[in-house]
C-alpha positions as CSV (number, residue, x, y, z in Angstrom):
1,X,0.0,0.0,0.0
2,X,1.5,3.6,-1.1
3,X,2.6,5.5,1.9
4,X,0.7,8.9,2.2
5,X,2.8,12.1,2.0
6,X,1.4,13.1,5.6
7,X,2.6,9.8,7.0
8,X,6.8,10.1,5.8
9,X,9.2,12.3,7.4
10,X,9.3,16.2,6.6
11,X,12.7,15.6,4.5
12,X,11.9,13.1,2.6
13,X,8.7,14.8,1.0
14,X,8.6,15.9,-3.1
15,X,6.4,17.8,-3.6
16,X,5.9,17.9,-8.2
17,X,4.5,20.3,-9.6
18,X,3.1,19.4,-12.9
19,X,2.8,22.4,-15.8
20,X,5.0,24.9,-14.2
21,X,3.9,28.3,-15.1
22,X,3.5,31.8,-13.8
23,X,1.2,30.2,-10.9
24,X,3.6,27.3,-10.4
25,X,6.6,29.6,-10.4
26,X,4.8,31.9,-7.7
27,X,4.1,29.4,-5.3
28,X,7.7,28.0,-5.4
29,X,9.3,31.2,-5.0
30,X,6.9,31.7,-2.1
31,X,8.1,28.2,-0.6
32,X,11.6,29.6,-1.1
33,X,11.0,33.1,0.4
34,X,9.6,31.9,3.5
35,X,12.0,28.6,4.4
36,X,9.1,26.5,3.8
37,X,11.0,24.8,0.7
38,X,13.4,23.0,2.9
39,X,10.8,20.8,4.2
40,X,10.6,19.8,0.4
41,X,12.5,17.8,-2.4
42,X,11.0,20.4,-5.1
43,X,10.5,18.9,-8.7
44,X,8.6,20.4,-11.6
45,X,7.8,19.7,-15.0
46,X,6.6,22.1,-18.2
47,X,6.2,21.2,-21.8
48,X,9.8,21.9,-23.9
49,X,13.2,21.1,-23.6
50,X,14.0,24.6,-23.8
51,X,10.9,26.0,-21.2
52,X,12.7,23.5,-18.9
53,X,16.3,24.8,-19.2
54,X,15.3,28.3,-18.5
55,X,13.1,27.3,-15.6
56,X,16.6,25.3,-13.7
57,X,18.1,28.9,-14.2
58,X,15.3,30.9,-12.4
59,X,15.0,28.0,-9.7
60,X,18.2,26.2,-9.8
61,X,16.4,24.5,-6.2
62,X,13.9,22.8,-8.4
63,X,14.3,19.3,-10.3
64,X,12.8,20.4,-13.6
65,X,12.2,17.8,-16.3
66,X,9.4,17.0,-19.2
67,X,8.1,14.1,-18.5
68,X,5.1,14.2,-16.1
69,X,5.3,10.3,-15.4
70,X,8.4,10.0,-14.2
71,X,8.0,13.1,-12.3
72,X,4.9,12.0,-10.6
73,X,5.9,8.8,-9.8
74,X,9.0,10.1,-7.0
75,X,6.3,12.4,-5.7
76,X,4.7,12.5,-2.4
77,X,2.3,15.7,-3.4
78,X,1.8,16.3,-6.7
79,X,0.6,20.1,-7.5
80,X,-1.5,20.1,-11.0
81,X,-1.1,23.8,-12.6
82,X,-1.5,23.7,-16.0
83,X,-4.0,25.2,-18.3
84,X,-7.6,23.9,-17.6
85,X,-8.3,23.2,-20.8
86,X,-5.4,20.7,-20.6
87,X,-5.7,18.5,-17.4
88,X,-7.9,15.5,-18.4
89,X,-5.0,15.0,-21.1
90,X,-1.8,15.4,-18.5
91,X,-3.9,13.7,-15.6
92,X,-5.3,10.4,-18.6
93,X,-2.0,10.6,-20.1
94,X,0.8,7.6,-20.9
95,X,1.8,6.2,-17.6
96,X,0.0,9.0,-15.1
97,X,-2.9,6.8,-13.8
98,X,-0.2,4.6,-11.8
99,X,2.1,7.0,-11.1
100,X,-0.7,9.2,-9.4
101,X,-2.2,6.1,-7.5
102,X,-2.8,6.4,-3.2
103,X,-0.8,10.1,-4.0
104,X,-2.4,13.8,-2.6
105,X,-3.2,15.5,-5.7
106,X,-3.2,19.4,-5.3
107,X,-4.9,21.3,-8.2
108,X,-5.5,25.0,-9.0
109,X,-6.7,24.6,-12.6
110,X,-9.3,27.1,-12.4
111,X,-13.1,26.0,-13.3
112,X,-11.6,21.9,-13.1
113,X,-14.0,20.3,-10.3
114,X,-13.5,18.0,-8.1
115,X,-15.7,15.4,-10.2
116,X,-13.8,16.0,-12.5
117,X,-10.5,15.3,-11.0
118,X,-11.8,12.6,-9.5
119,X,-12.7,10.9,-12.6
120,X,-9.4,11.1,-14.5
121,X,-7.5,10.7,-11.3
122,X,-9.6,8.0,-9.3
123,X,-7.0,6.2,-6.7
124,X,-5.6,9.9,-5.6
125,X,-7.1,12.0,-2.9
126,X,-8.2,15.3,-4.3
127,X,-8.0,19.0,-3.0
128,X,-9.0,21.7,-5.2
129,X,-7.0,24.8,-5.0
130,X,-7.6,28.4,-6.0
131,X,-4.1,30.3,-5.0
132,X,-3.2,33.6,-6.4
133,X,0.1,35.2,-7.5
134,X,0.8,37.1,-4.5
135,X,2.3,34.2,-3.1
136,X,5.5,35.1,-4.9
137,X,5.9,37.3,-2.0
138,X,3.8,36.2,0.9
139,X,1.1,37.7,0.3
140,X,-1.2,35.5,-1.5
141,X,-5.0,34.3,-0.7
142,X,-5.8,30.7,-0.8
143,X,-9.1,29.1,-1.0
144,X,-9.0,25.1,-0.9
145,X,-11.5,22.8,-0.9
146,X,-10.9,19.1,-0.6
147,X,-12.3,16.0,-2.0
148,X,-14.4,12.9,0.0
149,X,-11.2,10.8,0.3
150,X,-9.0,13.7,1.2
151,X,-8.3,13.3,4.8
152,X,-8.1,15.8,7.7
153,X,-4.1,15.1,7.4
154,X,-4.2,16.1,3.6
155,X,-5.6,19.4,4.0
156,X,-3.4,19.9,7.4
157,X,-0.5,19.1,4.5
158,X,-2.1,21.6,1.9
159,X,-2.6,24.3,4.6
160,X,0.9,24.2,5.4
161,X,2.1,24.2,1.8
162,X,-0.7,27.6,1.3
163,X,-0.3,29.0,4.3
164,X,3.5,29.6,4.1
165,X,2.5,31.8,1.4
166,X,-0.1,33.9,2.4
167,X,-3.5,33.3,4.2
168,X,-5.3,30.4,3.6
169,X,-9.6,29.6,3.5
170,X,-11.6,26.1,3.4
171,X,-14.4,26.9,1.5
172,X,-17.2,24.0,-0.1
173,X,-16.4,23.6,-3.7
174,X,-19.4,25.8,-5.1
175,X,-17.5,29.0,-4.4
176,X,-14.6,28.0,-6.1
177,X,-15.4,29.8,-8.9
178,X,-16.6,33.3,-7.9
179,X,-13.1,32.8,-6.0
180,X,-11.4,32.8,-8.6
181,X,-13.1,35.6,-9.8
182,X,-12.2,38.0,-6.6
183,X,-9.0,36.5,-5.6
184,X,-7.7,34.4,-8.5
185,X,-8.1,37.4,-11.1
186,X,-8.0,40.0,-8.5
187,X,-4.7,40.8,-8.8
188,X,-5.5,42.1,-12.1
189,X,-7.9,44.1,-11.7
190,X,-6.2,46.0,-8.7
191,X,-3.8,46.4,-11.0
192,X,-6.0,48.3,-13.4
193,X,-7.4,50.4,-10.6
194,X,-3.9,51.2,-8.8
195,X,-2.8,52.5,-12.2
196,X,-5.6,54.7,-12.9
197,X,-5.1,56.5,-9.4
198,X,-1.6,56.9,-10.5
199,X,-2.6,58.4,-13.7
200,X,-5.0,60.8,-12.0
201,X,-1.5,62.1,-9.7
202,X,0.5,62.2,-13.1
203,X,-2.2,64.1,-14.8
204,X,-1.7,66.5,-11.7
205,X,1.8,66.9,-12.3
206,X,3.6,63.5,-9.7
207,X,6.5,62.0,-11.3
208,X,4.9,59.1,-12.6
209,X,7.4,56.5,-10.0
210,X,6.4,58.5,-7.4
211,X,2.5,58.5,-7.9
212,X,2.8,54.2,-8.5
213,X,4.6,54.1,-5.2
214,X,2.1,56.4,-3.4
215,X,-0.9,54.7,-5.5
216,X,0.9,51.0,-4.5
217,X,1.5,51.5,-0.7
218,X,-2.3,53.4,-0.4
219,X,-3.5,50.6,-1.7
220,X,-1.5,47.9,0.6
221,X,-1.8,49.9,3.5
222,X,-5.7,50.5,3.2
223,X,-5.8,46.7,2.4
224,X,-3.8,45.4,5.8
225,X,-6.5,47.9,7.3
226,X,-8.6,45.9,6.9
227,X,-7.3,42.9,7.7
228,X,-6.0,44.0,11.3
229,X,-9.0,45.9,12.3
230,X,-11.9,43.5,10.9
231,X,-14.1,46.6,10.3
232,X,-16.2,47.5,6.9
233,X,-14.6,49.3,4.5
234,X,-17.4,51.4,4.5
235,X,-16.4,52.8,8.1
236,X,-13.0,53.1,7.0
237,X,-13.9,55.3,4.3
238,X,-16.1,57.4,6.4
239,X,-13.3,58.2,8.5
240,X,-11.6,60.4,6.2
241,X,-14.5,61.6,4.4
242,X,-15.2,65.0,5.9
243,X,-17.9,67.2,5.0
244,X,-17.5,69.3,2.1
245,X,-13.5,67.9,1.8
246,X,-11.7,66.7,-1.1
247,X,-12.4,62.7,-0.6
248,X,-16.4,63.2,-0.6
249,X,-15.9,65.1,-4.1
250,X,-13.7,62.2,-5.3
251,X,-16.1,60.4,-4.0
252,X,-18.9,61.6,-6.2
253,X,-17.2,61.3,-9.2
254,X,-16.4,57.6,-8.7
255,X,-20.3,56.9,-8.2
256,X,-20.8,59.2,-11.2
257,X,-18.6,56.9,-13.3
258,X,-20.2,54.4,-12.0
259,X,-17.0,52.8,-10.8
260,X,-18.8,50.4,-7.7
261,X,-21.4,48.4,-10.3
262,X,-18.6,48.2,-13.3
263,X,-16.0,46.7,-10.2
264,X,-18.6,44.3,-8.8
265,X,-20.0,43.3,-12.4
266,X,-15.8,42.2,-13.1
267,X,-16.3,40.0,-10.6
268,X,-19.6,38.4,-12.1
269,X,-18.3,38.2,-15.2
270,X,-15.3,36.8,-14.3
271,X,-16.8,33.9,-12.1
272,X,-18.6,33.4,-14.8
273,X,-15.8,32.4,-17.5
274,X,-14.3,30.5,-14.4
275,X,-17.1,28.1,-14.3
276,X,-17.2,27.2,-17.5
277,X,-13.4,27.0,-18.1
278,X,-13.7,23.4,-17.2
279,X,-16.9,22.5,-19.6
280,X,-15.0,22.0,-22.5
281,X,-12.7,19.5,-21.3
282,X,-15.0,16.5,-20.5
């Protein structure tokens, strides 16, 4: 009988992460940035020769190959991250079934369910993932939601993995997508809206580094806010809106332009595509 990752030694654990890309990438470095990695034997695969070489150079700490059989079959913990649309075909491919049998299988293909996995991965334990790139430094927001056979030791194992990147969440499966909606594409869209505030301060004459860095810490700091106090961010605003002031007339304008609906309706549309990025591929 295979030996489950949570039962062997810290050291001895691989953890494979199969279709290494940005997300992949972010998650290691996070491992790496917080100490976490040295719990780990770190292997990786992607889909060239030449994607492969230049991913040893970024991460010379990772064991990066291209085939996902062999790969998988030293793992403990296998981390599926590759495009939705292909994970029935690296999950069903030549040799995987085996090499993924009595394993944890991690995966944060967006819009792939747990049926789903389940099907074309039926002898591993299952925990669906939605991470988001803000691990890369820490930061990120991690949303898991594990299978029937996935045991309280397996998502004790996940956690860990998660939460030395960020904060971590157990949610039931049928939030996943408007998850990845808020916190999987978020990043995006506060991108977009950090931007604009900088434009604004460069229309206004900032140096345009300067009014990113003002725009970027604002931001963060409003964010952490949050976080640490637990209060609305509707009582936080009020704070600094005084009467007849500068933030109420800024204020105005975003609700002129409409700026609350057209946020919340990205989100909508967003979980929306989410849920049907995994349609396709049955």
């Amino acid at each position: 009988m295979p030996r489950r990752a949570c039962d062997l030694p810290a050291m001895t654990q691989r953890l494979s992460i199969v279709g290494c890309g940005t997300m992949g990438r972010a998650i290691v470095g996070g491992l790496l940035a917080s100490g976490e990695a040295s719990s780990w034997t770190l292997g990786a695969t992607v889909g060239h020769a030449d994607e492969a070489a230049q991913l040893r150079r970024a991460l010379p700490q990772v064991d990066v190959g291209v085939d996902n059989a062999a790969e998988v079959a030293r793992a403990d913990v296998v981390l599926l991250a590759t495009k939705p649309q292909a994970a029935g075909e690296v999950l069903t491919g030549h040799g995987m079934p085996e090499a993924l049998a009595g394993k944890l299988l991690l995966s944060i293909c967006a819009g792939i369910t747990l049926g789903q996995l389940s099907s074309w991965a039926p002898e591993s334990r299952v925990i669906r993932v939605m991470p988001n790139t803000p691990a890369l430094i820490r930061e990120g927001m991690t949303v898991l939601s594990p299978g029937d056979r996935a045991t309280a030791e397996d998502l004790d194992l996940a956690r860990r993995i998660f939460d030395s990147v960020g904060r971590t969440r157990v949610l039931d499966e049928k939030h996943l997508d408007v998850v990845t909606g808020l916190s999987g594409s978020g990043p995006a869209f506060a991108c977009v809206i950090l931007e604009a505030m900088a434009d604004g301060a460069v229309m206004m004459g900032l140096p345009r580094h300067v009014a990113i860095e003002l725009a970027a810490q604002t931001l963060q700091g409003t964010a952490r806010m949050v976080l640490a106090t637990g209060e609305h961010p509707a009582a936080l605003r009020d704070r600094v809106t005084t009467p007849a002031g500068c933030t109420i007339a800024g204020l105005f304008k975003m609700e002129e332009g409409r700026v609350r609906s057209t946020v919340a309706q990205t989100i909508q549309v967003a979980a929306q595509v989410a849920s049907g990025l995994g349609q396709s591929t049955d």
